[in-house]
C-alpha positions in Angstrom: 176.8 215.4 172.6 174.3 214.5 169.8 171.1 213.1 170.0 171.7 209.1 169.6 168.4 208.8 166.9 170.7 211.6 164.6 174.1 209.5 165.6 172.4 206.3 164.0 171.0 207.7 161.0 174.3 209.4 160.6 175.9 206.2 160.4 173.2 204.4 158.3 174.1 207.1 155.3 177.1 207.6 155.7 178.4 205.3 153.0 175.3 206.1 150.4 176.2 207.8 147.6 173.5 210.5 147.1 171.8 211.4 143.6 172.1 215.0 142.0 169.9 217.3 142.9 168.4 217.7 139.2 167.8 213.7 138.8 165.9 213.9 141.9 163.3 216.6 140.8 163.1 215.0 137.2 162.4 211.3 139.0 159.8 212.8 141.2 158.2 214.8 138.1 157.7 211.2 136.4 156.2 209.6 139.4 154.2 212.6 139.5 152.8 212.2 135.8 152.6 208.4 136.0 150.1 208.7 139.5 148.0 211.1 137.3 147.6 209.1 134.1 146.8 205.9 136.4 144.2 207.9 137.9 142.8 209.2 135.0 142.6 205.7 133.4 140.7 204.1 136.4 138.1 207.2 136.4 137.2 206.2 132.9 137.1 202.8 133.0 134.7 203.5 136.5 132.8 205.9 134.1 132.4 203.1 131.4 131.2 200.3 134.0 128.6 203.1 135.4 127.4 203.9 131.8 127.1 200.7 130.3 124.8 199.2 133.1 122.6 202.4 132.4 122.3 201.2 129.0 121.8 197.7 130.1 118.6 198.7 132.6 117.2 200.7 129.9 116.8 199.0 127.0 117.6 199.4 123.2 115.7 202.5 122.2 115.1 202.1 118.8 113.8 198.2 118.9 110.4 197.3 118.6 108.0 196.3 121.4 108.6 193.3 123.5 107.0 190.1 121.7 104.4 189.0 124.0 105.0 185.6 125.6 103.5 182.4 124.0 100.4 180.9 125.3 100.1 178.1 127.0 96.7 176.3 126.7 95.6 175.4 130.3 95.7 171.3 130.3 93.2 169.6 132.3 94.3 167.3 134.9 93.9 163.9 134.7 92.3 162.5 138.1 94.2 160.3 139.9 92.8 157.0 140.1 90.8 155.6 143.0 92.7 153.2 144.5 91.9 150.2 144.1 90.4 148.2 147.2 92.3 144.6 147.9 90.4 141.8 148.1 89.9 141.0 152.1 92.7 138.0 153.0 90.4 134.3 152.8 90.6 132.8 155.8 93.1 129.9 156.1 91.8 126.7 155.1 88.6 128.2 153.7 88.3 127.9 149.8 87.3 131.5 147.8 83.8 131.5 146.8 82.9 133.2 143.6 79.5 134.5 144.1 76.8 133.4 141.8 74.4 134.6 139.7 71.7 136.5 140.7 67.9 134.7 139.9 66.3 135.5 136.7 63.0 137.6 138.3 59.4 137.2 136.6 60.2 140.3 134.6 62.9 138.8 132.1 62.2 136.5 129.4 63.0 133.1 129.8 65.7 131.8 127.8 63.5 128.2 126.9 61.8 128.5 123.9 58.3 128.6 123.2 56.5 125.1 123.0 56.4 123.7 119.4 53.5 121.2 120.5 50.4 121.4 118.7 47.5 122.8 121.2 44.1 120.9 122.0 42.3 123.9 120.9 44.1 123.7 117.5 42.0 120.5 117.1 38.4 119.8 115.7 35.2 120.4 118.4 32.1 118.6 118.9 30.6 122.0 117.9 31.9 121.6 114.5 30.7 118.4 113.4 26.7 117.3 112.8 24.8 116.1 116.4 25.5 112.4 117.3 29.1 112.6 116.9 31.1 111.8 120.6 35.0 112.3 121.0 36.7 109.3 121.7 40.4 109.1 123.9 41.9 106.7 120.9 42.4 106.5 117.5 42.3 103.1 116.0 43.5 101.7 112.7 45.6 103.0 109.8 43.6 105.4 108.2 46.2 107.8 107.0 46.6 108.6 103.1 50.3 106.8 103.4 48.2 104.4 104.4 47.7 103.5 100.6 50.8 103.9 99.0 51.2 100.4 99.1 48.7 100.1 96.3 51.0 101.9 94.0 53.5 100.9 92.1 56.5 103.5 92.8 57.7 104.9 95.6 56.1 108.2 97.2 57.4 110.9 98.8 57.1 111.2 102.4 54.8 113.8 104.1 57.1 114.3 107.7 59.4 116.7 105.8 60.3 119.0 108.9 58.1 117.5 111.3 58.4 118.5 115.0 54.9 117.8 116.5 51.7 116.2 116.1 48.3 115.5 117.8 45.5 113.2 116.7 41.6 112.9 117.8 38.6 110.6 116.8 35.5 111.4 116.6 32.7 108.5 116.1 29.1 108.4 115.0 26.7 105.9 114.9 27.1 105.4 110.8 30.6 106.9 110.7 33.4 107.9 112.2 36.0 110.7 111.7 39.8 111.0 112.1 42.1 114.0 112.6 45.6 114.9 112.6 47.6 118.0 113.1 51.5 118.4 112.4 53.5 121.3 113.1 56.4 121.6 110.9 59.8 123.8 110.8 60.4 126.9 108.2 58.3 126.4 105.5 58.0 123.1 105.5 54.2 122.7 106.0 54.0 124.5 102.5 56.2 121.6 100.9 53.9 119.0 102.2 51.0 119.8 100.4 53.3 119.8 97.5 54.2 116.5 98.2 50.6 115.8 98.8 50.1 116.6 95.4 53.2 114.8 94.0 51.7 111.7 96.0 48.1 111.5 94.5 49.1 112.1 91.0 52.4 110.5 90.7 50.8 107.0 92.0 51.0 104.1 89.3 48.3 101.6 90.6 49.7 98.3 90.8 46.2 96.7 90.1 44.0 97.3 87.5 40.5 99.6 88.7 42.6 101.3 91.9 43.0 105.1 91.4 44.0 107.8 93.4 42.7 111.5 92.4 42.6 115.2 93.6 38.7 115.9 93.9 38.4 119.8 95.0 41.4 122.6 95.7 41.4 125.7 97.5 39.0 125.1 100.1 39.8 127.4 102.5 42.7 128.1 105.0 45.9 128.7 103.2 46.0 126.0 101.2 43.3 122.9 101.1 42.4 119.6 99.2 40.7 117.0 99.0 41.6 113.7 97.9 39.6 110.6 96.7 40.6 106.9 96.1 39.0 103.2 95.2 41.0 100.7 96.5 39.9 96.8 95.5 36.5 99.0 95.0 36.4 100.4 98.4 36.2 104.7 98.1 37.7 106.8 100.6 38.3 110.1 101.2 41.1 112.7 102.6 41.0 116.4 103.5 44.3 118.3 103.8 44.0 121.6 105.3 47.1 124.3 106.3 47.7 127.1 108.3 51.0 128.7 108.6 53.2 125.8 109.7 50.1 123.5 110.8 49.1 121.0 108.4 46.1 118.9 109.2 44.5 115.7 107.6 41.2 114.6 108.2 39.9 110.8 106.8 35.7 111.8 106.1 32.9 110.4 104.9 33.7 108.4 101.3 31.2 110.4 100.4 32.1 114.2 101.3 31.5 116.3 98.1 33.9 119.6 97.1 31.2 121.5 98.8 30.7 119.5 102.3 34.8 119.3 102.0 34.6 123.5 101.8 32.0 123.7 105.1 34.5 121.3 107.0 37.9 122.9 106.0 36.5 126.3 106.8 36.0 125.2 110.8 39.9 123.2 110.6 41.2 126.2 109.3 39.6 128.4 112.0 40.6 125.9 114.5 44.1 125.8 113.5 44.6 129.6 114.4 44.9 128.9 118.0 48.1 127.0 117.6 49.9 129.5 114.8 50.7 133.0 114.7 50.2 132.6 111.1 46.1 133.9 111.1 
C-alpha cells in the first residue's frame, strides 16, 4: 500500500498540467541572471554610500585653508544694580518726618552779608584834633552844606545818591566846635557825590545880593577832597568833603580853615576812613 504523504501529493498534481522540460531550465536561467544583476546593483550602490562619506570626513583637497572664525570682542558686564532698600513701613497714625538740615558749623561762611554800617573807628579821634577839644554824645543844629541851599535860587542836586549808612560825631571846644559825618554809599556812588558836590557849589544862583558859595582848595588828600566856603547875610562858613572808596565824609570847620589847615585835617579823615573800606 503506499505511503499516505505520496497518496496526497499524488492527488494534489494530479490535475496540473506540467511545463516542458526546456521552459523550465530557460525560466530558471532568467531568475538566475536577474538574482545576479540585483546583487551586483546593491554592491555598488553600498560601494558609493561607503565612498562618498570618505569624501565627506576628508575634506575638499584642493580648497584653501579653513577661514578662521571671527572675533568676538569680550563685552564687559554691566553690574547688576544694588537693590534698592524700601523705606521701613511708618507706623500707623504717625506722620513721615523728613529729616532736616544739618547746622551750618563755624567753618562755613555765613550766608548774611557783611554789615554796611559805617564803623566808630571810621570816625574822627580826640587825637586828631588840637588839645581842648571833648567829644560830645549829640549833634545839635543844621550845620550841613544842604543846609544852605535855601539861599539859592534853583534847585540842587541831592547828595544821598545811593546812600545806605551814616554816622555823625561832635566835637566842641571852648571857641569852636566841630561836626562830622560819614556816609557809606552803593557802587560807585560815593564818586558821584562829590560830583554833585561840585554841581551844588557852583551851580547856586544867590537869591540875595552879597551871598556866595565857592570851592576854596581841591585835592586834599584821600581819593578825592574839597573844601567849600560860603557868606551867608555876611556870616562865613566853611565845609570839608573828604572820600574814600565808598565812604564820603563832611566835616563843618572853623570859618576860618585855610587850603593848608583843610590839607592837615583831610589827611587824618582820610586815614580814619580806612578802617571802614576795603578801598585803602
Amino acid at each position: 500500500m503506499p505511503d499516505p504523504i505520496f497518496s496526497d501529493l499524488y492527488q494534489d498534481t494530479e490535475q496540473l498540467i506540467w511545463a516542458p522540460t526546456e521552459q523550465v531550465r530557460r525560466r530558471g536561467r532568467q531568475r538566475a541572471r536577474r538574482t545576479r544583476i540585483a546583487t551586483g546593483v546593491a554592491a555598488a550602490v553600498a560601494v558609493g554610500i561607503v565612498a562618498t562619506g570618505v569624501v565627506a570626513l576628508a575634506g575638499p583637497s584642493d580648497t584653501g585653508p579653513p577661514t578662521p572664525p571671527a572675533t568676538v570682542e569680550p563685552t564687559t558686564p554691566t553690574p547688576a544694580p544694588s537693590p534698592t532698600r524700601s523705606a521701613e513701613p511708618t507706623p500707623s497714625g504717625s506722620p513721615s518726618r523728613t529729616p532736616s538740615a544739618p547746622a551750618a558749623t563755624s567753618g562755613t561762611p555765613s550766608a548774611r552779608p557783611p554789615s554796611r554800617a559805617v564803623p566808630a573807628a571810621a570816625m574822627l579821634q580826640l587825637a586828631d584834633l588840637p588839645t581842648g577839644f571833648t567829644r560830645t554824645t549829640k549833634v545839635d543844629g543844621d550845620w550841613s552844606l544842604e543846609s544852605v541851599t535855601i539861599y539859592c535860587g534853583n534847585d540842587s542836586p541831592s547828595l544821598q545818591v545811593g546812600q545806605v549808612a551814616s554816622r555823625s560825631v561832635q566835637f566842641d571846644s571852648p571857641s569852636d566846635w566841630l561836626v562830622q559825618r560819614v556816609t557809606r554809599h552803593s557802587g560807585t556812588s560815593a564818586a558821584t557825590v562829590m560830583q554833585r558836590v561840585r554841581q551844588l557849589v557852583t551851580g547856586c544862583e544867590p537869591a540875595r545880593p552879597g551871598d556866595s558859595l565857592s570851592v576854596l582848595a581841591e585835592s586834599l588828600g584821600g581819593d578825592d577832597a574839597l573844601l567849600v566856603g560860603s557868606e551867608i547875610e555876611g556870616t562865613p562858613s566853611r565845609w570839608l568833603f573828604v572820600r574814600r572808596g565808598d565812604l564820603v565824609a563832611q566835616l563843618r570847620v572853623d570859618h576860618q580853615t585855610t587850603p593848608a589847615e583843610a590839607r592837615r585835617t583831610a589827611s587824618s579823615v582820610a586815614d580814619r576812613l580806612c578802617a571802614g573800606t576795603d578801598a585803602c
